[in-house]
C-alpha positions as CSV (number, residue, x, y, z in Angstrom):
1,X,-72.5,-177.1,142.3
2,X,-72.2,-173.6,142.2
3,X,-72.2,-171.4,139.1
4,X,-69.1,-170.7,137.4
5,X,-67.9,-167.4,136.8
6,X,-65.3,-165.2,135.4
7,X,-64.6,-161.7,135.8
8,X,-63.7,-160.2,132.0
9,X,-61.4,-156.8,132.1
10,X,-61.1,-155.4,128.6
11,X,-58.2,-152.6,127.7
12,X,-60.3,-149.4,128.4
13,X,-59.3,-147.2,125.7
14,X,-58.8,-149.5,122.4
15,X,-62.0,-150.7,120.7
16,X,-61.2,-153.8,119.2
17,X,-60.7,-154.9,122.3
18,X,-64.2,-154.4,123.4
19,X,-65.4,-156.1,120.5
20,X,-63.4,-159.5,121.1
21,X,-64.1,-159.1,124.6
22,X,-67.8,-159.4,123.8
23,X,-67.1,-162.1,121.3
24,X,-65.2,-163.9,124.2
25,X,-68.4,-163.1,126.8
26,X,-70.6,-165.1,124.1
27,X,-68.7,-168.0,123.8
28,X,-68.6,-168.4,128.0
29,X,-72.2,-167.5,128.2
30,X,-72.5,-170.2,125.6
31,X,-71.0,-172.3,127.9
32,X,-72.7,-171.8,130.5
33,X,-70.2,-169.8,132.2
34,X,-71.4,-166.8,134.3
35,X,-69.0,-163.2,132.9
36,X,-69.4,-160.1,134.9
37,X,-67.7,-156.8,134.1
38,X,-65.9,-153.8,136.7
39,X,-68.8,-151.6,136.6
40,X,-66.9,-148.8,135.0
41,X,-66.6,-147.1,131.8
42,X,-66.5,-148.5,129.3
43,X,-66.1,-152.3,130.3
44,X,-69.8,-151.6,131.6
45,X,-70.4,-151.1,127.9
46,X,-70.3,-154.9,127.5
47,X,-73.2,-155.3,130.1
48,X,-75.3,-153.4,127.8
49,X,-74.7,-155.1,125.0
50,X,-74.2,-158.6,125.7
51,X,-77.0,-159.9,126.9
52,X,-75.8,-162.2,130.1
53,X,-73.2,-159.6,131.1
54,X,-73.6,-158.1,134.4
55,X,-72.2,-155.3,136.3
56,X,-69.6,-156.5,139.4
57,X,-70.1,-155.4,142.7
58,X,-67.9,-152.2,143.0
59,X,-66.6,-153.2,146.2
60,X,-65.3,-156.4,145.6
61,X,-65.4,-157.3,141.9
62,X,-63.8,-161.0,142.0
63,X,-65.5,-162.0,144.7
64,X,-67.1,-165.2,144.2
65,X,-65.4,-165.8,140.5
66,X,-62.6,-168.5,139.3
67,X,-60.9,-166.0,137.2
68,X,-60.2,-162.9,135.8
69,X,-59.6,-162.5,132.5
70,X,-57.6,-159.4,131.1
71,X,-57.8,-158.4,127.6
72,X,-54.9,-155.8,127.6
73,X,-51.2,-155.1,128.2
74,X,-49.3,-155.7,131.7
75,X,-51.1,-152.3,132.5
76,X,-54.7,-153.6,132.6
77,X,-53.4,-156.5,134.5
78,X,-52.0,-154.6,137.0
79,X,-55.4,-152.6,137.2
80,X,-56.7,-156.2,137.7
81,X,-54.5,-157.0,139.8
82,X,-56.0,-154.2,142.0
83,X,-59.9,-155.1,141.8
84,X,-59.1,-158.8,142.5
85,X,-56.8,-157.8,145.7
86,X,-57.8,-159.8,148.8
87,X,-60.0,-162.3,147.1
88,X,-57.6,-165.2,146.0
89,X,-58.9,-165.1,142.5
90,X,-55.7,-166.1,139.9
91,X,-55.2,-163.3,136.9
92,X,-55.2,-164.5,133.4
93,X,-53.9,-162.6,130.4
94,X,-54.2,-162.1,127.1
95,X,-51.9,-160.0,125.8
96,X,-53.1,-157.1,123.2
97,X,-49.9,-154.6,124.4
98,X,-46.7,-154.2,123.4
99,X,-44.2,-157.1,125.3
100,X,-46.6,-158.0,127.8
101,X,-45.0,-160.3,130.4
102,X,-47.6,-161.0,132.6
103,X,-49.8,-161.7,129.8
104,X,-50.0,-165.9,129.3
105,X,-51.6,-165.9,125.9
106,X,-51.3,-163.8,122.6
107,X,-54.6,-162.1,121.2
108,X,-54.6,-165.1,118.2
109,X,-54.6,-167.2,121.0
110,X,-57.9,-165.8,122.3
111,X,-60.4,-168.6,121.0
112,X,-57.8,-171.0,122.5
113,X,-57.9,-169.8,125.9
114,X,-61.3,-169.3,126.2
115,X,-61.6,-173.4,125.4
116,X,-59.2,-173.9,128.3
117,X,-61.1,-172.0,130.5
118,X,-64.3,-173.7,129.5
119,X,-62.3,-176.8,130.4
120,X,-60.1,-175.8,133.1
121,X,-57.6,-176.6,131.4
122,X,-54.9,-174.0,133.4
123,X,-52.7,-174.4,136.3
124,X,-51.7,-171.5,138.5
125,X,-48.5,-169.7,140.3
126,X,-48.5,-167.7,143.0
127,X,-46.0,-164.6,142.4
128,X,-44.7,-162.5,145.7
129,X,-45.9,-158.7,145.7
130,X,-44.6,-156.3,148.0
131,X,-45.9,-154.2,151.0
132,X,-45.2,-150.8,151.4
133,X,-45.6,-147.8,153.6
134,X,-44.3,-144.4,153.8
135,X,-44.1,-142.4,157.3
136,X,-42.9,-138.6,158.2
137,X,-42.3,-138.4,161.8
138,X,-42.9,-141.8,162.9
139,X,-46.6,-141.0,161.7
140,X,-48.0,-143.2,158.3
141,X,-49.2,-141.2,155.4
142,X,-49.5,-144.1,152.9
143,X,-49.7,-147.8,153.1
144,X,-50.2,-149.8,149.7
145,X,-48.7,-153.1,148.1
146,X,-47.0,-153.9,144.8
147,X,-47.5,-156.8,142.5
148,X,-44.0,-155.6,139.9
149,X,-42.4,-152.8,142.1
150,X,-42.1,-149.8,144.8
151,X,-39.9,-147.0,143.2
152,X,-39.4,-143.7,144.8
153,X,-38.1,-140.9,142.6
154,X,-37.6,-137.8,141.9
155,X,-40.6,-135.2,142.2
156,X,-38.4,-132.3,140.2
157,X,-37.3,-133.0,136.8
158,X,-34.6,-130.3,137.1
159,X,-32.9,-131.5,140.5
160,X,-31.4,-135.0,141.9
161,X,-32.9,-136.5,145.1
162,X,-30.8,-137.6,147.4
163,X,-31.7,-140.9,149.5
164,X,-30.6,-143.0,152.2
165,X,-31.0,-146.7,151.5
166,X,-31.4,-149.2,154.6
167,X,-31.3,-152.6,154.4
168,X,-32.9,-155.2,157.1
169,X,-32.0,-151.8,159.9
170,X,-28.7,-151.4,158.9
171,X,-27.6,-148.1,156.3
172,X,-26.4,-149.4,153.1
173,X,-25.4,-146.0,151.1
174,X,-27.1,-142.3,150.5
175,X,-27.2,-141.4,146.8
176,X,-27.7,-138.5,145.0
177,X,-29.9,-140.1,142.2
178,X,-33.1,-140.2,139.9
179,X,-34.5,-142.6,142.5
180,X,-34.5,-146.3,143.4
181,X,-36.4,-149.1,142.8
182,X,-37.6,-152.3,144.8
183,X,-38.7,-155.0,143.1
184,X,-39.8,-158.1,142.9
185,X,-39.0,-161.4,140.8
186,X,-41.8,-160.5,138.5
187,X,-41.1,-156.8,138.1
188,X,-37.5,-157.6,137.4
189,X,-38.4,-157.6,134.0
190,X,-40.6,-154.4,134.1
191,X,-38.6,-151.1,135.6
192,X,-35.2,-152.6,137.3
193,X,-35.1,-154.2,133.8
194,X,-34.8,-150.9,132.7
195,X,-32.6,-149.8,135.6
196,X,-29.9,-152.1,134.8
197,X,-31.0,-154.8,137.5
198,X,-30.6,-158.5,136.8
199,X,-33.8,-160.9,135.7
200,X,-34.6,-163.0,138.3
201,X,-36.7,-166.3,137.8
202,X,-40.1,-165.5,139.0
203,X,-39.6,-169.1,141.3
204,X,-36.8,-167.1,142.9
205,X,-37.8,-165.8,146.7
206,X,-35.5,-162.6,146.8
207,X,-36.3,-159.0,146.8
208,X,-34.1,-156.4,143.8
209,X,-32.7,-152.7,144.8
210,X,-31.8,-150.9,141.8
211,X,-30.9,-147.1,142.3
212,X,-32.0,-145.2,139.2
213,X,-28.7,-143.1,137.6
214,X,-27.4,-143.1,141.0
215,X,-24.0,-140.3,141.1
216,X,-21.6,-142.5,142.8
217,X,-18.8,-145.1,143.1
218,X,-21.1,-147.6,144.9
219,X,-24.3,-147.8,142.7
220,X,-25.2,-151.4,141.9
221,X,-28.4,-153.2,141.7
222,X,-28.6,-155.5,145.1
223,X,-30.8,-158.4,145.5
224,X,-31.7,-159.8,148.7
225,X,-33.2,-162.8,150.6
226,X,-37.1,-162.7,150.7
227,X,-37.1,-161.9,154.4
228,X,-35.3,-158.7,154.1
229,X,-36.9,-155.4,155.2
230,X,-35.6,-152.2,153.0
231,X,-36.3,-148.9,153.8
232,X,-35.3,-145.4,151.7
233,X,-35.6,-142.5,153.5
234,X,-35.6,-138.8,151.7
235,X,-32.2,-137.1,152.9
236,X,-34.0,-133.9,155.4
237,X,-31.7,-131.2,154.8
238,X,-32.6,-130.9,151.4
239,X,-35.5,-128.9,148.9
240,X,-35.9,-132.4,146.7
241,X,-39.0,-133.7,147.1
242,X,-39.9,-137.3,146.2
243,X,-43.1,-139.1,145.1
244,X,-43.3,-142.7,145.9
245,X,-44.9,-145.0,143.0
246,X,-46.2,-148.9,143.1
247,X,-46.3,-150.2,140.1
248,X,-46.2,-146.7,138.2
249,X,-50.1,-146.7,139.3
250,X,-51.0,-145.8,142.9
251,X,-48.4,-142.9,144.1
252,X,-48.1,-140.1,147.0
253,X,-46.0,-137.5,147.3
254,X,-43.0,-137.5,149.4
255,X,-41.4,-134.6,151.6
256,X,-37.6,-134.2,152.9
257,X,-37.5,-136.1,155.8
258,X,-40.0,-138.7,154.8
259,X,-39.3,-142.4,155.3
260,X,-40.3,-145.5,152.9
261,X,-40.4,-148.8,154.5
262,X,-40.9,-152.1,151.9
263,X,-40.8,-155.7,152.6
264,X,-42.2,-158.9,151.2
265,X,-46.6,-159.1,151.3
266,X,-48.4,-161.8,153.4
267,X,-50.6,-161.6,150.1
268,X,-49.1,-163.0,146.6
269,X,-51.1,-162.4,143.4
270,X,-52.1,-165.7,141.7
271,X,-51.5,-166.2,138.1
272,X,-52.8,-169.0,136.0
273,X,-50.8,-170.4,133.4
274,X,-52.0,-172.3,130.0
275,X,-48.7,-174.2,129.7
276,X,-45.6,-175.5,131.7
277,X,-43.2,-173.9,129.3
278,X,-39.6,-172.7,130.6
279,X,-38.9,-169.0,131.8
280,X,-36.3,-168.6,129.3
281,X,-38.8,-169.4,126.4
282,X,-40.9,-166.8,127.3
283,X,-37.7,-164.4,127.5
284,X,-37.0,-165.3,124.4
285,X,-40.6,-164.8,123.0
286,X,-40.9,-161.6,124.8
287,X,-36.7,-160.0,124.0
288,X,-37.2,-161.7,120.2
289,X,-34.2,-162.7,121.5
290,X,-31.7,-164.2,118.6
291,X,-31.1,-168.4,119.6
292,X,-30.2,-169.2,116.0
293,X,-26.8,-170.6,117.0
294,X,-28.0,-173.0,119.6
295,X,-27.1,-176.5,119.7
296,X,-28.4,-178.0,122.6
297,X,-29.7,-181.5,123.6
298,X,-33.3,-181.3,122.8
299,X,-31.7,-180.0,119.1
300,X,-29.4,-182.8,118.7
301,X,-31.8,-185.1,119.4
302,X,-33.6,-184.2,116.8
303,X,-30.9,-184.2,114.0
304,X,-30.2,-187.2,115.3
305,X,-33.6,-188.6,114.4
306,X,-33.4,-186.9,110.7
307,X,-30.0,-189.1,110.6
């Protein structure tokens, strides 16, 4: 049987993280579980240190492994996301940011998940990502993918851009605007959350379009089927420039006259998952949302058992 191994990405910037990252290398070690590192700073830190740890191979750092493991915020997942791209490898989380919705486990959780690992004890999703690329002239000048969203926006703070919005070949609407963004089920939650787009249930198959602070009559969010191809193209006869972003991580700058085509990745990411718990639990974990008033089924069964 072949070895098992887990790549562990630790926040990069936040100490304590390194330091239960390395307590979380022991115990797999101790379990006879192989734990490599991104060889960068300062996760190659724990290679030094740990005695076990080794350095990844830079150009494929989840090849071979059953899982990465992120100790961090949806940021360092979606850095994960990127090192474990092509390989098939599932993402899992713990979450030491702020809401953290990719995350599937809390930092006091840590020990916990590291025992369900040992016993692989975890099921896992695959989540649609998006593929993106941007031409000028018919010609490509950036191709990249997108595990939350695609947003194109504004390169100027002092000035609007104005952008043409195509869906599946046919114009939709031009906008004067902050920007737009394209999304999918799992970055509803993320920027076209804060756009005023709808949350869509990541088992959903449907691509969002959200303009950002668009200055018009017609300035909804739009979702649409899975198969849909959407393109946004910066208006030519204008000084705005635009830069276009995927996931807030990987960007390139956009001139008038420049073209931004987006549709649904052959690719998903994989997540695993600890627990088979609802969406609208982890909605409510996540928003703090207030349920105090509820009085539903599962609730009434229960005072009905106190009775």
């Amino acid at each position: 049987m072949a070895e098992r191994r887990i790549l562990l990405v630790p926040h990069p910037r936040r100490p304590e993280v390194q330091d239960l990252a390395a307590e979380a290398a022991r115990r797999l070690l101790d379990a006879g579980i192989g734990v490599c590192v991104p060889d960068e700073a300062p996760s190659a830190h724990l290679a030094q240190h740990v005695p076990g740890v080794v350095l990844a191979r830079p150009e494929a750092p989840a090849q071979g492994c059953e899982l990465v493991v992120i100790l961090g915020g949806d940021g360092t997942i979606l850095r994960a996301a990127e090192l474990s791209r092509g390989t098939d490898v599932p993402l899992l989380g713990v979450n030491f940011g702020h809401v953290g919705f990719l995350a599937e486990a809390e930092r006091e959780d840590l020990h916990a998940t590291v025992d369900h690992i040992v016993d692989r004890q975890y099921s896992v999703e695959d989540r649609m990502t998006l593929e993106v690329r941007a031409v000028r002239n018919g010609e490509p000048v950036f191709t990249s993918w997108a595990l939350n969203e695609v947003t194109v926006e504004k390169a100027s703070r002092e000035r609007m851009i104005e952008l043409t919005v195509e869906i599946d070949g046919r114009p939709l609407s031009t906008w004067g605007c902050d920007g737009v963004v394209m999304a999918t089920p799992t970055g509803s939650t993320a920027y076209a959350f804060s756009a005023g787009g709808p949350i869509v249930w990541p088992d959903v198959e449907a691509l969002l379009l959200c303009p950002i602070s668009a200055h018009a009559l017609f300035a909804r969010p739009v979702v649409v089927g899975p198969g849909s191809h959407l393109a946004v193209e910066v208006v030519a006869n204008t000084e705005a420039a635009g830069v276009v972003w995927c996931d807030g991580r990987r960007a390139v700058d956009l001139p008038p006259g420049a073209r931004i085509e987006v549709q649904r990745s052959a690719e998903p990411v994989r997540l695993a998952r600890l627990t088979d718990g609802p969406f609208t639990d982890r909605l409510v974990a996540k928003f703090d949302l207030p349920v105090h008033g509820w009085r539903g089924a599962t609730r009434r069964a229960q005072d009905s058992e106190r009775g």
